[in-house]
Each structure stands twice: as structure tokens, then as C-alpha cells.
C-alpha positions in Angstrom: 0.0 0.0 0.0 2.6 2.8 0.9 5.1 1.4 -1.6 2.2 1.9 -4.4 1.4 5.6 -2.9 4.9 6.5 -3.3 5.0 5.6 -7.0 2.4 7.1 -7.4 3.3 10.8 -5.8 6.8 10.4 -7.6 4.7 9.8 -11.1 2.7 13.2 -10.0 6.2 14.9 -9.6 7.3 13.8 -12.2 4.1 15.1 -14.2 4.0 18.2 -12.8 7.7 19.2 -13.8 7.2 18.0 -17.3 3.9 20.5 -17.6 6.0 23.1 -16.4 9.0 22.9 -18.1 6.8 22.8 -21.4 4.7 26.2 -20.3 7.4 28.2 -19.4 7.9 30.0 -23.0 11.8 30.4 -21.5 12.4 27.1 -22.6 11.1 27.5 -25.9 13.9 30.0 -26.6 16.9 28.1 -26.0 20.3 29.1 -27.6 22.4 31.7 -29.2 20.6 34.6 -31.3 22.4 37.2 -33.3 20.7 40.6 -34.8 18.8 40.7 -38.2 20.6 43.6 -39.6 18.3 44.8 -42.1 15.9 45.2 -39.2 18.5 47.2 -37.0 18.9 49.4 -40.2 15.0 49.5 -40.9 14.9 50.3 -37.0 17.9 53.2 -36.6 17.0 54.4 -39.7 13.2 56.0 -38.2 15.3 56.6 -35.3 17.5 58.7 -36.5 14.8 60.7 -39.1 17.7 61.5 -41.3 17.4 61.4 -44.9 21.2 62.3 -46.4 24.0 60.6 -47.6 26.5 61.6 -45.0 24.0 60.2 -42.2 23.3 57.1 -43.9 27.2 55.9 -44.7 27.5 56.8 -41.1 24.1 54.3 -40.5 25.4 51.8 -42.7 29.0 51.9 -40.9 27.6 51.5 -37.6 25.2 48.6 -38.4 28.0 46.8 -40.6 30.0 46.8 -37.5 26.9 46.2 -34.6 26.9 42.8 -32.7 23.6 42.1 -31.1 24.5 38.3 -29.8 23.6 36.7 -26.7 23.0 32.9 -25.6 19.9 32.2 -23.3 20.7 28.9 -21.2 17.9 28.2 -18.7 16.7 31.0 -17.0 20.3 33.0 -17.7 20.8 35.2 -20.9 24.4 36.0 -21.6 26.2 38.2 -24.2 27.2 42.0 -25.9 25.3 44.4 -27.7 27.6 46.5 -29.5 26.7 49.8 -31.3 28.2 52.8 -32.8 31.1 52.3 -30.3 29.2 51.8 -27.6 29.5 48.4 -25.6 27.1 46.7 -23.3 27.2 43.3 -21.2 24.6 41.1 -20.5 24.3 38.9 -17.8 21.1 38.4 -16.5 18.4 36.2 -15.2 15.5 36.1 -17.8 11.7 36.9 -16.1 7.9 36.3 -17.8 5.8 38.6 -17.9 3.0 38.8 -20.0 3.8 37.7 -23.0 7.3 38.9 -23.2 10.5 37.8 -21.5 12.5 40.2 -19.4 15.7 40.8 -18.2 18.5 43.8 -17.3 21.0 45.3 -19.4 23.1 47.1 -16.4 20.3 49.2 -14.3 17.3 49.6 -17.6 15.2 46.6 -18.2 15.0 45.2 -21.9 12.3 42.7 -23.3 12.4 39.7 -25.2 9.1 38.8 -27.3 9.2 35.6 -29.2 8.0 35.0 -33.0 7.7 32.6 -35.8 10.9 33.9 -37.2 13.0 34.5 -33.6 12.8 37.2 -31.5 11.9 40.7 -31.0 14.4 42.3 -29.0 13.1 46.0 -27.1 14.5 48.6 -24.3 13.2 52.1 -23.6 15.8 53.2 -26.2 14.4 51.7 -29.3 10.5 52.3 -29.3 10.7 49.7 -32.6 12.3 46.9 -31.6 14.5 44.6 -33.2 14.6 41.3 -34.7 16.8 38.5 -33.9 17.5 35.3 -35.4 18.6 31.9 -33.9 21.9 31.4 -35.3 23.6 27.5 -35.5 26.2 28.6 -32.6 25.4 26.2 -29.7 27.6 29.0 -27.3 28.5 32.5 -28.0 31.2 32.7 -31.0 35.2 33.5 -29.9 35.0 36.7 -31.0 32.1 37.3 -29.1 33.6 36.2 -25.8 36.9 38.0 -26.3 34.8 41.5 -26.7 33.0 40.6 -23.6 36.6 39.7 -21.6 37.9 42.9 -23.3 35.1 45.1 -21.8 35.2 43.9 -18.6 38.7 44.6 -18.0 37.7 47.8 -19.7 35.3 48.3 -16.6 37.7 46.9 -14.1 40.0 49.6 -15.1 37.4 52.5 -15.3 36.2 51.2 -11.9 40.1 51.1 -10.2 40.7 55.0 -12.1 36.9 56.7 -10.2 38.4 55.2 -7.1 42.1 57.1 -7.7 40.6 60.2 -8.1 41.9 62.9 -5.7 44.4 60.2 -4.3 47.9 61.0 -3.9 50.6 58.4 -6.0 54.0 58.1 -6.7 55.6 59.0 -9.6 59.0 58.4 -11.8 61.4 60.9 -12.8 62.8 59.8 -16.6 65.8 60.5 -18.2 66.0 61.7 -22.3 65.4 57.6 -23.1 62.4 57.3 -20.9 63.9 55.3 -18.2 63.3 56.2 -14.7 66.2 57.9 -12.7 65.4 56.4 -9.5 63.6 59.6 -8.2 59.8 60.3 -8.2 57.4 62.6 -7.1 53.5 63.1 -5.6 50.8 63.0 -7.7 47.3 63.0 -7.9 44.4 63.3 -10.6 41.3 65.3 -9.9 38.4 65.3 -12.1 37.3 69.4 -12.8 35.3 71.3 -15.0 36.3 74.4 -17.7 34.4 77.0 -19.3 35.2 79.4 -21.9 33.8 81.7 -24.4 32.0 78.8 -26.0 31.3 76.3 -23.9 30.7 75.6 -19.9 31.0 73.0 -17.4 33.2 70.5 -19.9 34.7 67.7 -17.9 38.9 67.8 -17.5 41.0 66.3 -15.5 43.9 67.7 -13.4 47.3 66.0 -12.7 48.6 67.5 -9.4 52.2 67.3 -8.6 54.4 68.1 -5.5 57.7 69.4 -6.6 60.4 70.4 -4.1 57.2 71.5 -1.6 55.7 73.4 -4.4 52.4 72.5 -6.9 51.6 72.7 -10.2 48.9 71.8 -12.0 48.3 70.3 -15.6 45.1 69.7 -17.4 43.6 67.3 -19.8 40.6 66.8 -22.2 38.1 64.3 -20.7 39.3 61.5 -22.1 42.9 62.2 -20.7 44.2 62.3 -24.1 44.9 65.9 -24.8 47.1 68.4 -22.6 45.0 71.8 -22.6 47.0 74.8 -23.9 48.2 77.1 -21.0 50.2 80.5 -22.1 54.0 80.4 -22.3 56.7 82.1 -19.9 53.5 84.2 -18.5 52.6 84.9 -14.5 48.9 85.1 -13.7 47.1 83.8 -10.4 45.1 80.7 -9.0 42.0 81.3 -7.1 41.9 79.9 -3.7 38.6 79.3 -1.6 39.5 78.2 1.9 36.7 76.0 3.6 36.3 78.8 6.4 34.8 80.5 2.9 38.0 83.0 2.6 39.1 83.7 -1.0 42.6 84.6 -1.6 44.6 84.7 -5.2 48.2 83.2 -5.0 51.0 84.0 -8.0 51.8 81.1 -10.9 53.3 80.5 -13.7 52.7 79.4 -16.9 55.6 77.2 -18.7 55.3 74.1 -20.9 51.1 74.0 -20.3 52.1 73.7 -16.6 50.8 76.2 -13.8 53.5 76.1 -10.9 53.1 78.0 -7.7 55.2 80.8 -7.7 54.7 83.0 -5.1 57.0 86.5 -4.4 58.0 85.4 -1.0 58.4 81.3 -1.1 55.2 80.8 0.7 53.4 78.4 -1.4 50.1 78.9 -0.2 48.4 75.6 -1.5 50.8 73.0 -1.0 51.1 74.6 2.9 47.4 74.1 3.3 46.9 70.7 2.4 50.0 68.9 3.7 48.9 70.6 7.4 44.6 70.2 7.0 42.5 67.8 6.0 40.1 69.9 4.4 39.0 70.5 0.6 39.8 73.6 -1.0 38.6 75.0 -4.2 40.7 76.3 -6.9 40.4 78.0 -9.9 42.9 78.9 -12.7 41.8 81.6 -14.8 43.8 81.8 -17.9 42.9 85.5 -18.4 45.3 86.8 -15.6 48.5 85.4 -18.0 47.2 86.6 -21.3 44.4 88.4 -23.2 44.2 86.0 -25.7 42.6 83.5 -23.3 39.9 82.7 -22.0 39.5 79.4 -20.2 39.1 78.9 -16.7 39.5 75.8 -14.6 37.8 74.8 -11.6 38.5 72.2 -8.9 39.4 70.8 -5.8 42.0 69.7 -3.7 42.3 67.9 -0.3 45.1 66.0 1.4 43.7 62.8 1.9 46.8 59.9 1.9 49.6 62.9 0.7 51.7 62.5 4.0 52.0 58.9 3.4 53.4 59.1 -0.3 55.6 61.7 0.5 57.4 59.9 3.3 57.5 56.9 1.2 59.6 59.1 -1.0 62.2 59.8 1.7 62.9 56.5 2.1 
């Protein structure tokens, strides 16, 4: 009698599973799709409302290089939408609702709705949706999976440089070949803004450096891969709000698109504030005090925060 009843449950179980593995429309959807491109183009192209032939060879370009591919394994949907040089990862668990599928690409939610032909891929960004196709890849393609390794050391490294901001480093002296001398310096990169006569509130960034208990400043283009042009062989003054909300103006000077401290009477008011306090201050270069033909001004801060240890590291 038992022995008959627990056949029989077991059978039930058994039942039950197989009825829900078959009504779950996740498990109809198994394996790895890529994009139909003539649907991204069909898509972009009421997107962008453009009608020219310098916006559509820049359409075409995009789409010819776009990867839309992802693998959905069980509940889990893996993979890289890349677009116009933009990259995103996903990694996700995959939800129903309704009669679409959803899941996250980073903090936005984007939907999966099946079809005959595949299915219909939507996000808040494309009001259209996009069709995908199942390819014959049983697992995401090599090139697939080295983008996806590439952009998340890409994101390891973007992470690690927020966190440096307005730390204090050491750096390397070099000689005329590039190789270090053996003697460094304190340095630190602050993220600032700029305004001139055409524009305001641009992102820069700032590389701070101690030398011989004095600062200077140099600035970049937000993606750190321009030096901004300073005036040459010129004095002009730096800005200084103190947090006590005192505003004082300290000498520098311009050499090489470097700002140095240069005060009349050695007192470099900046570098003696933050190696003694632990307050921010605020600075701002105005260009304009070296030379009339400029116009740019810088803003940002500075604090101490782990200075005292890098510079006695440099003793050493």
C-alpha cells in the first residue's frame, strides 16, 4: 500500500515538472541569437529621421559593424550588444511577464518577445524593436567572448581610475630615453570642469604634482588624451577658496602647459594648506590673468587625503 502511494506521488512529480518545463515560454527560446541587420537598419534608420548621404554611410558603418548576440541557457541570458562604439554586457536572469520575456542590461530593463521567425528584442531606447535570429552557434562565438573579456577589464580599469581620483601616487622621474632615474614625485588626478567663451562645465581632468614643496597643475581633455594649452613664460594667479569660505589669489606661472606656484615670498600657499589640513579647497585657474588671448578657466578641488604617506614613502 505505501510502496504503491509512493509511486504514485513520484509519477505526480514527475508530471507536474514536465507540464512546467513545457509552459514556461523560456524554454522555448533556447540558444544563441544574433541581430537581423536589415531590421536594425529598418529600426535606426526612423530613429535617426535623417534622410542624407552623410547620415546614412555613417548608418550603414555602424550597423556593418553592430553585434547584437547573446545565448539564453535556462533562466540565464548572456552576451554583448555593441553599437556605434558603444558596448554593453549582458548577464542576467531572464523573467515572464505577460507575453514577453525580461531581463537587465546594467540598471534599464529590456524585453524579449518571441515569433515565428526569432525574436523581438526591445529597451526604452528603441520604441521599434529589433529582430533576432537563432543562429547555428550552440555557445557565444570566440569573437564574441573576447569583446566581452575585453570590456570587462575595460570596466575593471574604469572602476580602479573613479576610485584614484583625488588620491595622492608616486611618480618616476625619466631620463632623455624614458627610463626612470630612481627619483619620483606626488601625484594626484582630480576630475574638474572648464568654461570658456563657447562652452561651460566641460569635464577635465587635473594631474597634481608636488615638486620640491611646491604644486603645479596640468590639465587634460576628458578622455585624458589631450594636454589643454596654457600661455607660455607668462605669470597670472590661481584662485583659492579656503573652507572657512575666505578667497585669496596666489601667483603662478605658466611654462610648458604647466601652472606652478610661484609666489613672491616662497610661501606656497596651496601645497602649505593641504600637507597641514584635512580639508577640501577649491581652486580655480583663470587663464585670463596670464594673457588676453585666453579665456578658459578651470575649476577644482584639492584635499590632502593619503599625501603625508606618499611623500614619506619618498624619503625612504
Amino acid at each position: 500500500m505505501g510502496t504503491n502511494i509512493k509511486i504514485k506521488l513520484c509519477s505526480l512529480f514527475f508530471i507536474t515538472m514536465f507540464i512546467v518545463n513545457c509552459s514556461n515560454p523560456i524554454n522555448k527560446i533556447q540558444g544563441v541569437y544574433v541581430v537581423k541587420k536589415e531590421s536594425l537598419k529598418e529600426t535606426l534608420k526612423k530613429q535617426l529621421n535623417e534622410d542624407n548621404t552623410f547620415a546614412n554611410n555613417l548608418l550603414n558603418i555602424a550597423i556593418e559593424n553592430a553585434v547584437f548576440e547573446f545565448e539564453i541557457k535556462k533562466d540565464s541570458i548572456n552576451g554583448l550588444l555593441f553599437l556605434a562604439g558603444e558596448s554593453s554586457i549582458i548577464n542576467s536572469k531572464v523573467a515572464v511577464r505577460n507575453d514577453s520575456m525580461v531581463f537587465k542590461i546594467g540598471d534599464n530593463e529590456a524585453y524579449l518577445i518571441p515569433i515565428s521567425t526569432g525574436l523581438i528584442f526591445k529597451n526604452k531606447g528603441l520604441g521599434l524593436g529589433i529582430e533576432l535570429i537563432k543562429s547555428n552557434l550552440t555557445k557565444l562565438s570566440p569573437e564574441t567572448l573576447k569583446a566581452i573579456a575585453t570590456q570587462k577589464k575595460s570596466e575593471i580599469e574604469l572602476k580602479e581610475f573613479e576610485q584614484s581620483l583625488g588620491q595622492w601616487r608616486e611618480g618616476n622621474y625619466v631620463d632623455e630615453f624614458g627610463d626612470k632615474t630612481g627619483k619620483g614625485y606626488a601625484f594626484s588626478i582630480i576630475r574638474g570642469t572648464t568654461e570658456n567663451s563657447i562652452s561651460m562645465g566641460a569635464e577635465v581632468y587635473v594631474k597634481a604634482s608636488i615638486i620640491n614643496g611646491s604644486l603645479s597643475f596640468q590639465i587634460f581633455n576628458s578622455s585624458m588624451s589631450l594636454k589643454e594649452n596654457f600661455p607660455d613664460s607668462e605669470f597670472g594667479s590661481i584662485r583659492i577658496k579656503f573652507p572657512d569660505g575666505n578667497v585669496v589669489s596666489e601667483r603662478i606661472f605658466f611654462y610648458n602647459n604647466t601652472a606652478s606656484e610661484s609666489p613672491r615670498d616662497n610661501d606656497n600657499l596651496i601645497f602649505s594648506y593641504i600637507s597641514k589640513n584635512d580639508d577640501e579647497i577649491k581652486l580655480l585657474i583663470d587663464l585670463s590673468t596670464a594673457s588676453e588671448y585666453y579665456s578658459d578657466k578651470y575649476q577644482f578641488n584639492l584635499k590632502k587625503n593619503n599625501l603625508l604617506e606618499i611623500l614619506n614613502n619618498l624619503k625612504k
